[in-house]
N, C-alpha and C positions, 0 to 999 in steps of 0.2 A: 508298128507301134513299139515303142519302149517297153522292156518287160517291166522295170524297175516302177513306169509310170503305170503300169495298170497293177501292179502289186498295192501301191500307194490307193489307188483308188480304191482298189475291192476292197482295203481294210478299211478304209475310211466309211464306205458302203454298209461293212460289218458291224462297224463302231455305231453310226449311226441308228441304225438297225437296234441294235441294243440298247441305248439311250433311250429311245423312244419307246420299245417296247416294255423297260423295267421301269420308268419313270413314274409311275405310279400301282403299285399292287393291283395284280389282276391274275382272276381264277382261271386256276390251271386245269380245268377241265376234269376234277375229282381227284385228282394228286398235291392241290392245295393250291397256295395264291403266290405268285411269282416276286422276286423280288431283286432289287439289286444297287449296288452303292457299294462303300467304301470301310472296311475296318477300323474302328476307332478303339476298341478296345478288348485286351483276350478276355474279359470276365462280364458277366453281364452288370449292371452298376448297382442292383438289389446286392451281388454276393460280395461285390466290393465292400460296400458299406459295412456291410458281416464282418467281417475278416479284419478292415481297421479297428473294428470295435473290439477287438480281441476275439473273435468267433473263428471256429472252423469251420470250413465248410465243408461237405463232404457231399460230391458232385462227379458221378460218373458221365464221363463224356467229357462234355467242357461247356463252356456257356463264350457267348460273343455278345458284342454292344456295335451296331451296323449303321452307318449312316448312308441313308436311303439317297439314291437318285432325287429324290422330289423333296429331298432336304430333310426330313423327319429322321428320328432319332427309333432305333428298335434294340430290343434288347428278344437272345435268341439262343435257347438249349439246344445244343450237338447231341443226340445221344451215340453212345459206342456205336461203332458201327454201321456212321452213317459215312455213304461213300463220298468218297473227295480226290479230285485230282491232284493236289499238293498241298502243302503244308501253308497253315494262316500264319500271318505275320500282322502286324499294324499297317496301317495305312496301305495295304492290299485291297485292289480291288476284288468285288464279288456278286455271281449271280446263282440263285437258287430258287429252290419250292420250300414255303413253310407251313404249316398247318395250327390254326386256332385251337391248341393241345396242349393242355398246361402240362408243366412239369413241376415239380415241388424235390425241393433239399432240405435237409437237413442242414444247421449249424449250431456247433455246442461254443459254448463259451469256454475258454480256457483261465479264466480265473477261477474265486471262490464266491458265493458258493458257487456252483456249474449250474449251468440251466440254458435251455436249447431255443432255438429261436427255427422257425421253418420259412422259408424264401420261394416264391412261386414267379416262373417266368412261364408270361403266359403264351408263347408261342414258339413251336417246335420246330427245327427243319429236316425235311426230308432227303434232299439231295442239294449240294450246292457244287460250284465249280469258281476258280480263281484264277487270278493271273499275277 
């Protein structure tokens, strides 16, 4: 047999395999509920919002906006230190674990008078991976 053709296959086997199985969130066995889809955006769209309105935000880690296998829309806190095999970009695909863990930011307004506004994403991830 061809190597080239069963190379073709086994990913396509892979691919498959991943499709079906992130296609809609499911619990990961006490490490949280599995997910996967596509990057739309580096910021989740609550800190967007902030930030145009003249707000800063002050956000350790970083926050993503993920468009789900199954078409839905997620917004999703990184905190430091959570591992990753490469660097996110836009429209990067993506598979990981996230857990039902709010997280809450700060954001101060940068005009006058000052006054602070707090931003909660309510779901955390634990490990993700990309391509």
């Amino acid at each position: 047999m061809n190597m080239k053709y069963l190379l073709s296959v086994s990913a396509f086997s892979i691919s498959i395999f991943a499709i079906s199985f992130f296609a809609y969130p499911v619990y990961a066995g006490g490490g949280g509920i599995s997910f996967g889809g596509r990057v739309m955006a580096m910021k989740a769209q609550a800190i967007e919002q902030q930030e145009s309105s003249n707000y800063k935000c002050t956000v350790p880690g970083h926050t993503i906006r993920v468009k789900l296998v199954s078409g839905g829309l997620i917004d999703l806190a990184v905190p430091p230190g959570t591992r990753l095999n490469s660097k996110l970009h836009v429209g990067q695909q993506i598979l990981g674990i996230y857990k039902k863990q709010s997280s809450q930011y700060t954001c101060i307004y940068q005009g006058y008078p000052p006054n602070t506004a707090t931003v909660t994403i309510q779901d955390t991830v634990n490990y993700y991976g990309s391509r």
